[in-house]
C-alpha positions in Angstrom: 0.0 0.0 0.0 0.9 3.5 0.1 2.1 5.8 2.8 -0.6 8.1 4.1 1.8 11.1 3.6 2.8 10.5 0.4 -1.1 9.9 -0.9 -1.8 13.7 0.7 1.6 14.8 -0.1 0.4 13.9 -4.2 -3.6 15.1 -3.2 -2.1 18.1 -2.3 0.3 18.3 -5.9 -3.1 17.6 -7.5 -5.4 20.3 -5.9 -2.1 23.3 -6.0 -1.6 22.1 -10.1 -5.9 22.3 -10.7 -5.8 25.6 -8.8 -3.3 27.3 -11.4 -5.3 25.8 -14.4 -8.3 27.4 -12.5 -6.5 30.9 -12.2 -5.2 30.6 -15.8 -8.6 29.9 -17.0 -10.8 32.6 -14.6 -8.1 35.4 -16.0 -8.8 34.6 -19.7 -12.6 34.5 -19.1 -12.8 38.2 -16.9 -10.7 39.3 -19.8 -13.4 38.1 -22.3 -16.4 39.6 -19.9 -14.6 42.6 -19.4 -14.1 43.2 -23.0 -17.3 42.3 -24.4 -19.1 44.3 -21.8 -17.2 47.4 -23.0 -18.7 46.8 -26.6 -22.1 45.8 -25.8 -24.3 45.4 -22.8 -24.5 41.3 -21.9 -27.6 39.8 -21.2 -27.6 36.7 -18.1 -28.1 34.4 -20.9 -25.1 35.6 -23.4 -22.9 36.0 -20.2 -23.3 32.3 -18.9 -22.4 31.0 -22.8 -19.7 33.0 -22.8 -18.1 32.1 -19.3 -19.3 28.2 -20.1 -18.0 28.2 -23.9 -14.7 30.3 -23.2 -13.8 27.4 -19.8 -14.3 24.4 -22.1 -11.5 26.1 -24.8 -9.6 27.2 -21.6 -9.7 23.4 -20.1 -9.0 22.1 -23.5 -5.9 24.1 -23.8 -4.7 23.0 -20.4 -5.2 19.7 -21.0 -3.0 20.1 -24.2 -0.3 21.9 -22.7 -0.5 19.2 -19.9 0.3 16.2 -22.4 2.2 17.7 -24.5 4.6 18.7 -21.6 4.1 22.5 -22.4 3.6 23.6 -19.2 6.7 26.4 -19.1 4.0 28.3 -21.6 0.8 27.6 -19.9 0.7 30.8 -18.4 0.3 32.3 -21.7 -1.4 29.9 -24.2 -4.5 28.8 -21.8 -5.5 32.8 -21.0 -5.1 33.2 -24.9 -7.1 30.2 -25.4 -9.9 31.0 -22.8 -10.1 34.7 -24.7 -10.1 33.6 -28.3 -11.6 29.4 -27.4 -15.5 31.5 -27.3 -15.1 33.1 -31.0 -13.6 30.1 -32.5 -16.2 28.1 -31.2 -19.2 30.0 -32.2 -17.7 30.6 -35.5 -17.0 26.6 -35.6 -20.8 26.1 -34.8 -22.0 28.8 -37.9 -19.4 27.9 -40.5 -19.3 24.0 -40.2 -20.6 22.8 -43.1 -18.6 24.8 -45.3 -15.5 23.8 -43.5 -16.3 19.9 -43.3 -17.2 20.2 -47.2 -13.6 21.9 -47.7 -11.7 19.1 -45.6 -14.3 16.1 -46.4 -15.3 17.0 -50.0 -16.7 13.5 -51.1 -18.7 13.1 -48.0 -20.2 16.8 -47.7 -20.0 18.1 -51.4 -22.9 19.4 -53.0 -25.7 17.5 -54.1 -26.6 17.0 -58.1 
């Protein structure tokens, strides 16, 4: 079995590493609030996709820079990520079938 000091001592490791991805991800999200709100006034609604859209691309790009042993440049890529994850998504989600009809042309091209 394990020593009881060395299971809190890698708890511990765990919570500290998912408390920086967390403060990472919360400064590229008040970044995207703060911005948007300057342009427009945000409904409840527009500000919970947002905040929910911008964490998934902010969790994806820790995850990322987590297996692919980036983490000297985490501090940089997952705010980046969190800011633009929200407009890349959304423009994923308009622009989908052109872009899968580009990349998969015999599956999505045009119909005779």
């Amino acid at each position: 079995m394990g020593d009881k000091n060395t299971i809190l001592n890698e708890f511990l490791q765990g919570f500290e590493k998912a408390l920086i991805w967390l403060a990472y991800i919360t400064v590229g999200v008040l970044a995207k609030l703060a911005f948007d709100s300057r342009n427009e006034h945000l409904t409840r609604r527009q500000i919970v996709i947002k905040v929910t859209l911008s964490i998934f691309a902010g969790y994806m790009a820790s995850v990322a820079c987590e297996s692919l042993n980036y983490t000297r440049f985490a501090g940089l890529i997952v705010p980046v990520a969190t800011l633009l994850g929200e407009g890349f998504i959304v423009y994923l989600m308009k622009h989908w079938q052109q872009l899968a009809a580009k990349v998969l042309p015999w599956w999505f091209g045009k119909k005779k």
